[in-house]
Structure formats: C-alpha cells, structure tokens
N, C-alpha and C positions, 0 to 999 in steps of 0.2 A: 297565649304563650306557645311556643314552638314545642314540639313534641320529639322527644331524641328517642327515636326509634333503635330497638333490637332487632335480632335476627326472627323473623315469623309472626311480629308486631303489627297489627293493624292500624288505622286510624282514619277519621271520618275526614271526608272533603266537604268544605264549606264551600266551595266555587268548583263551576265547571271549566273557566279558563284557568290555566294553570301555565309554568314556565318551571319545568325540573330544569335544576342545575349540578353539571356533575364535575368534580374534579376529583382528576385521577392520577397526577403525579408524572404521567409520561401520555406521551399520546396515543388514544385508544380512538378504535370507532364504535359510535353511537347509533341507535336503530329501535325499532318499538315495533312488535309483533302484537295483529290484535287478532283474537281467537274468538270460540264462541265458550259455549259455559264451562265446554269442558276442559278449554286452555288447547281444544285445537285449532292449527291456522290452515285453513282452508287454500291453499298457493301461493305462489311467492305474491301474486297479487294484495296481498292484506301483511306484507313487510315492510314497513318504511327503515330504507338506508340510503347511504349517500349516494346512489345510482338513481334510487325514489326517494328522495326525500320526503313526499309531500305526499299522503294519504288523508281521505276525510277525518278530521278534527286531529292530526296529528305533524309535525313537521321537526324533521330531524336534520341535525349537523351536514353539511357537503363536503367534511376531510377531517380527515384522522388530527385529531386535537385533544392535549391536555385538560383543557377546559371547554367545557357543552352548555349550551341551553338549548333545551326540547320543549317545543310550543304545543300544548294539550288545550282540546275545547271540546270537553267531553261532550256536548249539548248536538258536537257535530258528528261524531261518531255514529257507524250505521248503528240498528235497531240491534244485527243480530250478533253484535261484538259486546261480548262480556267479561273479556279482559284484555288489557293492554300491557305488556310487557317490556320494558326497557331493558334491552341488552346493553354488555360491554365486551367487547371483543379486543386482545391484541393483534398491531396491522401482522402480518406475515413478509415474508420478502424483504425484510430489514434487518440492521445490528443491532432492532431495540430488546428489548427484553421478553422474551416466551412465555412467561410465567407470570401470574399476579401476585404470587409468593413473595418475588423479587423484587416489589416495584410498590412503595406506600399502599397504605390500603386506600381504597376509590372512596370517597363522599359524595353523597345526594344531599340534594333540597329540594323542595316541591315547595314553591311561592305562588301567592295569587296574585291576581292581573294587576294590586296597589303593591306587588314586590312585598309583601306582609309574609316570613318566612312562617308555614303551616306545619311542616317536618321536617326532621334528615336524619338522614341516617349513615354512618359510616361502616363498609365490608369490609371487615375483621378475619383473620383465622384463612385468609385463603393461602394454598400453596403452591398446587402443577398446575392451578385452572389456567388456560387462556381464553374462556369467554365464560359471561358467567348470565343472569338474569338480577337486574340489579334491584328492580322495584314490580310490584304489579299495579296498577289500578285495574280495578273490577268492581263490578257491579251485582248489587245485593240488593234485592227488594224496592228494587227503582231508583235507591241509593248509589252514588260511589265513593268506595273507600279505598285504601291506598296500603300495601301490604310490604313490610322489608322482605326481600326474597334472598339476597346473597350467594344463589344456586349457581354454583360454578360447575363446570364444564373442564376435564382436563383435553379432550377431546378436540377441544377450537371451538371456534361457530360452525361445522358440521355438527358435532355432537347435540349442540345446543337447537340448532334447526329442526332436528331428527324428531328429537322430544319434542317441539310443538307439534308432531304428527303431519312433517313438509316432505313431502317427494322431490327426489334429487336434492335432498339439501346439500350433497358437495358442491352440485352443479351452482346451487343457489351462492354457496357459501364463497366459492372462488370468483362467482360473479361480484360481492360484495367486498371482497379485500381488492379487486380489483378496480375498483371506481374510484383509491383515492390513494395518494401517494403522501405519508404521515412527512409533516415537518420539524425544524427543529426545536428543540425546546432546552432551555440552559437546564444543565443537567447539576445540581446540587448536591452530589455525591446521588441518591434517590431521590433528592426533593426539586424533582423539577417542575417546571407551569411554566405555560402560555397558552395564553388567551386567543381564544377563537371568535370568528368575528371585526375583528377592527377593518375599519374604514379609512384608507388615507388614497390621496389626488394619484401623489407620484410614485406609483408603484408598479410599476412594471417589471419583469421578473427579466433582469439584464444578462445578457452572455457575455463571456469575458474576450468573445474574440467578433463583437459588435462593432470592431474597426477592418480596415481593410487588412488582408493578410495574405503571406506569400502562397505561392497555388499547393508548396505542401503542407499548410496548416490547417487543423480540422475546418470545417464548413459551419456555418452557424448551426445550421437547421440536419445534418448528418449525425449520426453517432460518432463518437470519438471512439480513434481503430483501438485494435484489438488487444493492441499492447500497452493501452495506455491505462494508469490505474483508474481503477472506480474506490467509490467512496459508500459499497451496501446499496445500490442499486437508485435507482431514479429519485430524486428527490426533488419536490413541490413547494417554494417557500413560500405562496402569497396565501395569502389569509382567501378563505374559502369565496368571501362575499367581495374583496374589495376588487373594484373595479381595476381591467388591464389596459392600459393605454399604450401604444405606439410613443407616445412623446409626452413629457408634463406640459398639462394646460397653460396655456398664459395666463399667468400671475395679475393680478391685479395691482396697481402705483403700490396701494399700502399695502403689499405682502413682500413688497422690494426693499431689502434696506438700503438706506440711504450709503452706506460707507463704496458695500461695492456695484450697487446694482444689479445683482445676479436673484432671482426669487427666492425668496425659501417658503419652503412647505411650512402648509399652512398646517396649525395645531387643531387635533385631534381630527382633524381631517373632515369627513363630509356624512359620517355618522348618524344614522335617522334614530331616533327614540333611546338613546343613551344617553346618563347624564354626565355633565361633564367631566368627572374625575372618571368613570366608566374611558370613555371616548380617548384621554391621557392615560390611562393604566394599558388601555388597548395599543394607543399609538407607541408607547414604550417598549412592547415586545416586538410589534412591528418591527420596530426598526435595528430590536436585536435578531429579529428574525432575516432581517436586513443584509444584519453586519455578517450572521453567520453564514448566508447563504454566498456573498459577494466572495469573503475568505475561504470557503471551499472549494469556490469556481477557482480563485484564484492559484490556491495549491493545486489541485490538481491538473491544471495548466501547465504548470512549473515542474509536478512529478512525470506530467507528459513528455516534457521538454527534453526533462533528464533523464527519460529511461528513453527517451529516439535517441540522443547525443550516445549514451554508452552501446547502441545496438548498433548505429554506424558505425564508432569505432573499432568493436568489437569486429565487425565485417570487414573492414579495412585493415586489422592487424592479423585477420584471419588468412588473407594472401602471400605469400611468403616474397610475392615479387615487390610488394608496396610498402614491406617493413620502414626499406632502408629510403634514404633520399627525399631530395624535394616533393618528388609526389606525395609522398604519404603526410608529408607536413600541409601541405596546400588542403586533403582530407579532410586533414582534423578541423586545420581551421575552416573552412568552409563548416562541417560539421557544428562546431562554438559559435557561427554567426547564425547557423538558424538556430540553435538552440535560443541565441542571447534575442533572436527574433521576437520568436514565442515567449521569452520571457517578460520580455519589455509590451508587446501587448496587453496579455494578461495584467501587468501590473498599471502599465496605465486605465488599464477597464477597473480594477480597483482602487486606484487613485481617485476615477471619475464617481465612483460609487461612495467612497468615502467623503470625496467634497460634500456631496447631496447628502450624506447622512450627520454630518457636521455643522453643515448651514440647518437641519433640521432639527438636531443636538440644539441650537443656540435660542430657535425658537423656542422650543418643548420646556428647556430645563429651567427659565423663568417663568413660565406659566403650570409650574408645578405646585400643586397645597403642600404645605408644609409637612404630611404624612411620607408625601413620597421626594421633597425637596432634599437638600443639600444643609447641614449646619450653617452654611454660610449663605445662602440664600435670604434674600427680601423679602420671602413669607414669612419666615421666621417672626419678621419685626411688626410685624402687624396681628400676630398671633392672639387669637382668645380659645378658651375651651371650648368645645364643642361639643355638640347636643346631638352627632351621633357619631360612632366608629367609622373609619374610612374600609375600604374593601380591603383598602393592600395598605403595605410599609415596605419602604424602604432598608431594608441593609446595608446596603454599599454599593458598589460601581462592581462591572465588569469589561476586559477590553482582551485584543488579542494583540501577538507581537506585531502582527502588520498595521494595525489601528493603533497604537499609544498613545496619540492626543487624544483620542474618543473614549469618553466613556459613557457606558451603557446602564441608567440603575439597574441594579438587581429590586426588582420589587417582590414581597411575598405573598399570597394572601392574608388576610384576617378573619376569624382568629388561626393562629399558628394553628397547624394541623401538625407538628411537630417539634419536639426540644431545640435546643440551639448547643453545641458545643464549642466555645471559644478556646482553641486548643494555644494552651499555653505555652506548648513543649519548642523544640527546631523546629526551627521553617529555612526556607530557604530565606532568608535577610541577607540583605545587601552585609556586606564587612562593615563591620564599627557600627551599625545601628544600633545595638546593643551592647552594653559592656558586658552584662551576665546574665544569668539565666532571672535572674530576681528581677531584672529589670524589666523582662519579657514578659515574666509573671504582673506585672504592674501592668503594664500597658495591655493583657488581656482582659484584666479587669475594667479598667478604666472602659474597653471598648464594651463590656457588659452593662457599667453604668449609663453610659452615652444611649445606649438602649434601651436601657429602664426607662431614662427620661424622654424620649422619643414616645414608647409606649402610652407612656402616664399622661403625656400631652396631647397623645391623639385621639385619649379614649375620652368619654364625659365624663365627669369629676364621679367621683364615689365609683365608677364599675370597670375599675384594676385595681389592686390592690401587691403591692411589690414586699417580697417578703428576701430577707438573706441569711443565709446559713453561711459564718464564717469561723468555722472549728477553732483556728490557732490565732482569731485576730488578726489576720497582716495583711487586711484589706480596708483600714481606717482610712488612709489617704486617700482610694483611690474611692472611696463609697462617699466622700466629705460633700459632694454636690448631692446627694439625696437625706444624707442624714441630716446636713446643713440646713437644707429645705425644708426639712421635715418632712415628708408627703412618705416615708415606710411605715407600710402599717404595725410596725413594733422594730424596738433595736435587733439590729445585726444578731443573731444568735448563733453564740460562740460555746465550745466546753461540749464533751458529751451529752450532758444534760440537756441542753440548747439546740443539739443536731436532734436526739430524740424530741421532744416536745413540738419542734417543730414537723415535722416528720408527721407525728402520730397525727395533729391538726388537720392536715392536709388530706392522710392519707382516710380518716372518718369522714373529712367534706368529702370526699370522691365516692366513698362508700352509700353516704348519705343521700349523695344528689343521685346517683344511679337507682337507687333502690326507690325513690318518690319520683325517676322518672316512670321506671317499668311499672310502677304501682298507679300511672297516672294522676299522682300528686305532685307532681312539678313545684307547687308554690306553696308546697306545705311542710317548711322544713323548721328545724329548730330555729328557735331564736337566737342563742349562738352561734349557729354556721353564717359567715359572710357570703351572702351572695354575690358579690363581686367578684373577676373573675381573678384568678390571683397568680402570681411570676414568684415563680420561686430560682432565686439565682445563689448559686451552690460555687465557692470561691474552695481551689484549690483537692479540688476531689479526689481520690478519696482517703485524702487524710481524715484523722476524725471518724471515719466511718465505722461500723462492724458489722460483720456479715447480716443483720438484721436490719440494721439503716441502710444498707447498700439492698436487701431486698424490698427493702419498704419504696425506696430511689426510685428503681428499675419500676416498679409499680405505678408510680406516677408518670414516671415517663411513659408508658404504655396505656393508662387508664386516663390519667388525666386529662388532656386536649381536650377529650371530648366532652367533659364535664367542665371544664373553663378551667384547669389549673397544669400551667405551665412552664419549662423548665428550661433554664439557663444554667449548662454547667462551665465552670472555668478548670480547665483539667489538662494537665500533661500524660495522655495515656500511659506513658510509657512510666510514669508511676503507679500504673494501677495492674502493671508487668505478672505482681507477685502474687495476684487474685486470676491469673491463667486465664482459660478463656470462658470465665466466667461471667464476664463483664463486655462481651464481646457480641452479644444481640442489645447492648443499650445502647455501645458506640455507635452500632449499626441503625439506629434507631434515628438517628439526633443530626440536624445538618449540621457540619462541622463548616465554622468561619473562623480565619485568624485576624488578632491585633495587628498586623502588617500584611503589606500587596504580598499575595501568595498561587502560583497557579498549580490549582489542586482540583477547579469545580471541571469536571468531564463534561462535553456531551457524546449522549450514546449514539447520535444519529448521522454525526458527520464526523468525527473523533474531535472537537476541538478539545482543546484545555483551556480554559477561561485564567485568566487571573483575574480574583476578586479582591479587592479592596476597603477596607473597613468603613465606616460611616463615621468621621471622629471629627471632634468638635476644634477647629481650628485652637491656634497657639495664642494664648490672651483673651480668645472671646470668652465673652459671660452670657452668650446668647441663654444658654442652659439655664442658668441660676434668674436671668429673665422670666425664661417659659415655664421653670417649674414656680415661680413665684406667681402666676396667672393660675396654674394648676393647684396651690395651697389657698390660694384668695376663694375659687370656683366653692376648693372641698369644706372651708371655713361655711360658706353660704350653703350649698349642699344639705348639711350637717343640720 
C-alpha cells in the first residue's frame, strides 16, 4: 500500500531503481544533490540539474516543467554519497510566480521500476520559499530510506546551495536557472500542468517570420529591436526530449488521409517506454504547448507592427513642414503598408501553424479513451468499466480568439489534487443564453453531474463514491441521471440536518485516514469508514450552511485530496458576499470552471486568456444513462 507521507516521515525503499515523480502546479526546475553522511555536497560536481542532468545513479529533467520524473538507481550511486536530495526551485527571469506560497502545493511519488506507487508526499504550509528540498533518500545501515523534507528556502536556490556546504553557490545557482528557459503551461486560475517529456515527429519550434520579409522586418535568427514588445523574456516551447527537425518527415501512404492528401501527425508520436494513454495525455499539452507558443509569436508580431506604424507617425507629424499636404499622406500610408506587411506575415505563419495543429486535432481526438474523450465521441459506445484509474480527465476544451475552430482538451491529472468550483453566478454569456439567473444555476449543476458521471465511469466499480449536499432541494432535475442510476452512495442530503451528518461523515474519514496513515496503519480502519475514495458535490453554497459547516467545508477542502475525499462546489460567490473575506482562501483554493464558454483561465508565462469550455453531454444523447448503467451492472457484481 502507498505510504502518505508527513513533513519529517521516513519510509523504507523496497527497490534501488526508483522514478520520483513530481507535480508542481507551475513550472519549476528539478535537480538532486548527493552529499556524504553529513548532507555535505562536495562541488557543483555531485549536482545534477538541467545543465548536468545526468550523475552516477541519478538523472534529472532538461527544462523548467510542471510535471518531473527523476530516474534513481540507488545500486549506482558512489560509495561515499549518503544522501540524495531533490530540490525544487522557481525559474527566475520570468512573470511566473516568486513564491511557493502562491502557487499549489508541490506533490512527490517515489514509484518502483513496475510503476507500483511506494510513497507521496505532498508540501504543505510553504509561503516566501522559492526553492525548497523536497525529499531526501539516504542511507542507513546499508539500507535506503526515503525521508519527506519540505525545507524551503526564502532565499532561492542560492540559499538552498549554501546549506548543502557549496562554494559559490550564487555562481552555481545562476549557472542553473540559466540552462533552461520554463515553458508554458494553461494556467487554471493556480491549477496549472504540463507534462514534461512528450515525444512528437513535427515539432519544430516555428518563427513567425519563416517566410520571406521586407529588408525592415526583424531577421529570423536576430533579436527583435528595441522597441518592440517582449512577452517576460525568452521563452522555450518544445518539450525538453523531443526531437528538432528542420522540416516534418515524410509521412508514410497511411498517415495521409485520403480526403486531402496533406500528412498528419502521427498520434502520440514516437515515445519510447510510455504507455499509450501516457504518449496521448503528453501529446495533448504538446500541442497546447503548441497553440500557445504559435499565438504569442503571433501577437507580439502584431504589437511589433503596431508600436513601428505609431513611432513612424509620430516622427512624421513631428515635422511641421510634412503636417499638411500630399507628402504626409503618401507617409502614413506607406507606413500602413509595412505595418499590414508584418501583419500579414505573422498571421499567415499562424495560419500555417494552426493547419498542422488541426490536422493533428483530427488525428489525436479520435484516438482518445474515453477518460480524456469528448461526450460525443466513439469511445464512449464501446465503453466498459475499468480495472484501473486513468492518469488525467478531461474537463473541457480550451482555445484562443485566433484559434476558434481548434480546441484544445483541458486534461487534469488524477486523483484531483484540488476542488472544483462550478461558478454559477455572471459570466460573460452571449445575450439570450439565459433567461435568468435560476437557469444558469441549472446548467451549473447539470455540468457538475456530467462530471460525476465521467468520474464514476473512469474509476473501477466500488473506488468513488459521489455523495450531494443539496440544502434547499432545487437540484432534483438536474441530479435525475445519477439518482435515476442509482450509482450515489445515499440520497441527495437536503435540511440542516443533511448538511450536518454529511459533513461530519466525511470530516472523521479525513481525520480517520490521516491518523492510520501517520500511525502506519494505512489498512487498519474502521469498518464503517468507506475506503473508496469519495466527491462530495455541494449545490448552491452557501445556502444552508452555518459558520460550523462552512468551517467543517473549508476543512475538507484543504485536508481532503489528499486523503481521497473531494469537492465539487456549485456556488455563486457573490452570494457568499455577506460572510467577507472569510471564505476567500477556499475560493482561492478551488479551480473555478463555468457551465458556459468563458475566458477567465490566465496563463502566467505568456499572458494568454484561454476560454474554457465545459464538458457537456450533447442535446438528446443518453450516452450517460448508457455508461452509468455499465458502471451500476460493474457495482451490482463488485458487491
């Protein structure tokens, strides 16, 4: 059984090859200092970071990434290294975030070489750190064990160098934010990921002025002048490993489809030792890694354009002899043709960029498992329950205003590392999609149910367990595909009484399971606590509540994930107004998605605004009422 490691927790390693895997919410760089007994590191030579990746029995990330895996072989380790240390550091030189305070807390896992998860642990309570020591393995009596460290650093990675007893650690430190330029990553209000790693043919890392250009347009391979905007300094889109090509390979007959001829990228691309939803979960940020990189080039092409066109003009109204008359008109326009020049470049280099991610859009999203598919997709109709969790789930789509045919899933990982808040209040909605506010309150439920059932279907029968808190009742209609099913594990509870009891359930499993893990009794719990792992979806918040269920709430929200019990609220903040800012570290807590296309998801690294788009079960189908009757048949046999 996996071991949920605390802060200062030990725990024995069964194997010397090991694969830590870390996600951190935004992207960070990864690195492992190995010391001798007394945690000193003897020169930068016994650092592995993205400049050194690769130290005996250690091998660490090549770029500032979201998501890590670090390859350990403790067996290869020299004699006189007695502990190994996994740092996390924030990049420097960006607009991402300074602090780990700000930024979800990091998670570990230490897996052995059959992927059989040994521990994890997740870093809680940090605030000014920007680097911190996330884990140690070290070594005891010929043994090695594996220690949660959590030790943050407000300092940076100098500070954190220092303390392993490094000379020049500035020197060292600025040598290492220097080796890697962080990419982007959809920015979730804080819940961002991508995945590091993936492997795809056609991916070369395109500039937007890769076509022929007049002799005053930037140069390919030059800086762009001085006056033209930046976007937070150099930025790196391709995935650390995957290969750079001058030109996409010739396609093979069957990678051509027949309609137009033209290739399209091949799915999950050319990935050694990943399995195939691994290879599709990777190729998917790919290619929003893709979309955001192509859209950046592309504005800031455009803000080029339009900050020369106003500094010409500006120079030409600035003569008093060229105000009046045909000269000054000939100026300007001349001026509007290079600008519409440079425009039209750029946008044809993202035109060309967006075909290629479209034709690979068409490939990808029919060879998607129904975890990460579409409602409306062909896996759906082939669906049985499954016999183990998938990595990620799908939420919905993301696209930008340049992109509008293309959408992007939003995948998340599994299990949520955080709540969900289906804000039910204004959005921006198109006019007339709504008559009233009660209608929007509907449709934010509905998109909470469509979620449940997603969930329930992706996990194996018996280990979810979907529970509702619905105070006032007025979530009967939109809950009728689960209750109809039957697959909740008890009716909708409504009335104070109903908010309480459920509440209190929950809040002893959390208490319950924490205390037999730190006790080392993992599998020694009551007979009535459900070990399944359980969705609590909370309609309407917080009506119903009182300052004690709203503290018990917030409790779950923050304790729970990590203990398996997770929270779905359907909530119009701006009803919970009259509670101040009370309530204002849960919002902050919770990735907020709405029942309609809304651009609200930020990223920090290039400023995009994503509009995201819910996951909703087309108009008339029963795909749902299908898949949860596969998921009632499983639990019937289960049982």
């Amino acid at each position: 059984m996996t071991a949920e490691l605390v802060r200062g927790q030990n725990h024995p390693l069964p194997q010397a090859r090991l694969e830590i895997r870390i996600s951190a919410g935004v992207p960070v760089l990864a690195g492992a200092t190995l010391g001798d007994g007394n945690g000193t590191v003897h020169g930068p030579q016994r650092v592995a970071h993205p400049g050194a990746p690769t130290l005996p029995g250690v091998e660490v990330p090549r770029q500032a990434a979201a998501e890590h895996r670090l390859a350990v072989d403790l067996s290869a380790v020299p004699e006189a290294v007695h502990r190994l240390g996994v740092f996390l550091a924030l990049p420097t030189g960006t607009t991402g975030p300074l602090r780990f305070g700000a930024v979800p807390a990091p998670r570990t896992a230490v897996h052995g070489p059959d992927g059989t998860e040994i521990a994890r642990y997740t870093i809680g309570g940090l605030d000014t750190e920007a680097a911190l020591i996330a884990l140690e393995l070290y070594r005891r009596q010929g043994a090695w064990k594996i220690r949660a460290m959590g030790q943050g650093y407000a300092g940076g990675l100098p500070a954190l160098l220092a303390d392993q007893g490094l000379p020049e650690a500035d020197t060292l430190a600025a040598a290492i934010h220097g080796t890697t330029n962080p990419g982007p990553t959809a920015a979730y209000g804080h819940d961002t990921h991508r995945a590091n790693g993936t492997h795809r043919a056609n991916d070369a890392v395109r500039n937007p002025y890769d076509t022929p250009a007049p002799e005053d347009a930037p140069a390919l391979d030059t800086p762009a002048p001085a006056d033209a905007p930046t976007l937070g300094g150099p930025i790196d889109y391709s995935h650390p490993r995957r290969p750079r090509h001058t030109a996409p390979p010739s396609p093979t007959p069957a990678a051509c489809p027949a309609s137009d001829g033209h290739p399209a990228p091949p799915v999950a691309g050319d990935a050694v030792g990943w399995s195939m939803e691994e290879r599709l979960y990777n190729q998917v940020w790919g290619m929003f890694e893709d979309l955001a990189r192509t859209t950046a080039a592309y504005r800031s092409a455009v803000d080029f354009a339009d900050t020369r066109l106003e500094k010409e003009l500006d120079q030409a109204l600035a003569d008093p002899r060229a105000r009046l008359g045909e000269g000054n008109a000939a100026v300007r326009e001349a001026a509007q043709v290079r600008r519409d020049q440079l425009a039209g470049q750029a946008r044809a280099a993202l035109d060309r960029d967006l075909a290629q991610l479209t034709a690979e859009s068409e490939v990808v999203e029919p060879a998607l498992p129904p975890a990460y598919a579409r409602w409306d997709s062909p896996a759906w109709h082939g669906y049985r329950v499954p016999t183990e969790p998938p990595m990620a789930l799908r939420l919905g789509d993301l696209h930008l205003p340049e992109s509008l045919p293309l959408r992007i899933p939003l995948l998340v990982r599994l299990p949520l590392e955080h709540g969900l808040w289906i804000d039910s209040g204004a959005t921006a909605v198109p006019e007339g999609s709504f008559a009233d506010s009660a209608a929007l309150r509907q449709a934010a439920m509905e998109t909470a149910v469509a979620l449940a059932a997603r969930l329930l279907a992706v996990h194996p029968a018996g280990e979810l367990a979907v529970r509702v808190i619905d105070p006032a009742g007025a979530a009967t209609r939109a809950l009728w595909p689960l209750t109809g099913a039957g697959v909740l594990a008890a009716p909708p509870a409504t009335g104070a009484a109903g908010v309480t009891e459920v509440l209190e359930r929950l809040t002893r499993r959390v208490d319950l399971v924490q205390m037999a893990v730190r006790g080392g009794a993992a599998g020694s719990l009551p007979d009535d606590v459900d070990t399944a792992r359980q969705l609590l979806i909370v309609n309407d918040f917080p009506h119903g509540f009182d300052d004690r269920a709203i503290t018990r709430l917030r409790y779950l929200a923050d304790e729970g994930p990590a203990v398996g019990v997770h929270l779905v609220l359907v909530a119009d903040r701006a009803d919970a107004a009259a509670y101040g800012p009370l309530l204002d570290p849960l919002w902050r807590s919770l990735m907020r998605l709405t029942p309609v296309p809304d651009e609200h998801l930020a990223d920090p690294w290039v400023g995009h605004a994503w509009t995201y788009e819910p996951a909703l079960v087309p108009v008339g189908s029963r795909i749902v009422e299908q898949v949860l009757g596969e998921v009632v048949a499983a639990l019937i046999k289960h049982k």
